[in-house]
N, C-alpha and C positions, 0 to 999 in steps of 0.2 A: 514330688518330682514335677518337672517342665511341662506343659502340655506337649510343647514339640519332640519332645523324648517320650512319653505315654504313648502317643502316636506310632513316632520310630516304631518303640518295645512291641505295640501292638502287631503291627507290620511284619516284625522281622518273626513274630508265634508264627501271624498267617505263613509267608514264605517258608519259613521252616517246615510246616508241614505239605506243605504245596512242593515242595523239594524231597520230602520221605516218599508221598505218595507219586511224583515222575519216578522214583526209585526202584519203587517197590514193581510201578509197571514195567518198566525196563527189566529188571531182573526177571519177570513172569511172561517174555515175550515170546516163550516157547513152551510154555506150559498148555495145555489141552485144559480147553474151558474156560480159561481163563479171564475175568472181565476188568477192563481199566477200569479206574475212578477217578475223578477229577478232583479238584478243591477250588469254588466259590468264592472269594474273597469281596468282600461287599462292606460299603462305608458305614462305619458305626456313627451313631448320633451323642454328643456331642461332636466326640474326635473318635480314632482312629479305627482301626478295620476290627472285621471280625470275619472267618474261614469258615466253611463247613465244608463236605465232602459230599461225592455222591457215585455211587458203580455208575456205569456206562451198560445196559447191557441190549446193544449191539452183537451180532450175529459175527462168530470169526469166522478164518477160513475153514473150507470144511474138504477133507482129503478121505478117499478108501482107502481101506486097509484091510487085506485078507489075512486070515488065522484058521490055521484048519479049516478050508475051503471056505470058509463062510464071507462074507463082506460085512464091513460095517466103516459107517461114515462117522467120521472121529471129526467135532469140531473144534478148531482151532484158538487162541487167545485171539479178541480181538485187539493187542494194541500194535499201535503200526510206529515203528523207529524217527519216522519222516515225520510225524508230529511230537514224538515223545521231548526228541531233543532238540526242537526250536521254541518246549515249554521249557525246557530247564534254562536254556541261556535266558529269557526271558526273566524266568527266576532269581536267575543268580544274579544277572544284574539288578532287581529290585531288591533283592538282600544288601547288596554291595551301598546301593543306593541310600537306604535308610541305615545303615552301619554311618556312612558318611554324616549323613545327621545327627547323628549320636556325636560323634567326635566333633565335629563343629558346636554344636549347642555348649559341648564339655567345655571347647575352647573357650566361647563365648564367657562361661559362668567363670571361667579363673579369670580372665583379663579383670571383670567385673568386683570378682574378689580381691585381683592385684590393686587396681582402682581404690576400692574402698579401704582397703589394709596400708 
């Protein structure tokens, strides 16, 4: 394969997981105890990227809550909506972006095939 497509491919593993995990936070933003994780994405050497993940564990919010007279302080998910989803547009535009690549590069090798054929 192309280098600029290894790259793309590379790219589009990290975003995909970087998109399950804004997911996963989102869907957990009312769960109790809850801790976000992020995903890393950092330049591999040659070419393209490589991802990893990491919790976040940051303090949520934290509410009482009586039950049979007792109190007890329940703490909350930390992940907050106001960041969650200006990482996914984020995301999905560099999905979108390296998809673009793919098809371009594709273009490029048929011209070159039309070319030569």
């Amino acid at each position: 394969m192309n280098i600029g497509i290894n790259t793309a491919v590379s790219a589009l593993n990290a975003y995909s997981l970087q998109h399950t995990v804004n997911a996963n936070n989102i869907a957990n933003i009312n769960t109790d105890g809850f801790k976000k994780e992020r995903v890393l994405i950092e330049e591999q050497a040659p070419q393209g990227v490589s991802s990893t993940f990491e919790k976040i564990n940051t303090e949520g919010s934290q509410r009482v809550e009586y039950s049979n007279g007792n109190e007890e302080i329940i703490e909350g998910s930390n992940v907050e909506l106001a960041e969650e989803m200006p990482n996914e547009i984020i995301t999905q535009r560099s999905f979108d972006a390296n998809t673009t690549i793919i098809k371009t590069e594709n273009e490029m090798l048929g011209t070159i095939l039309d070319m030569i054929a």
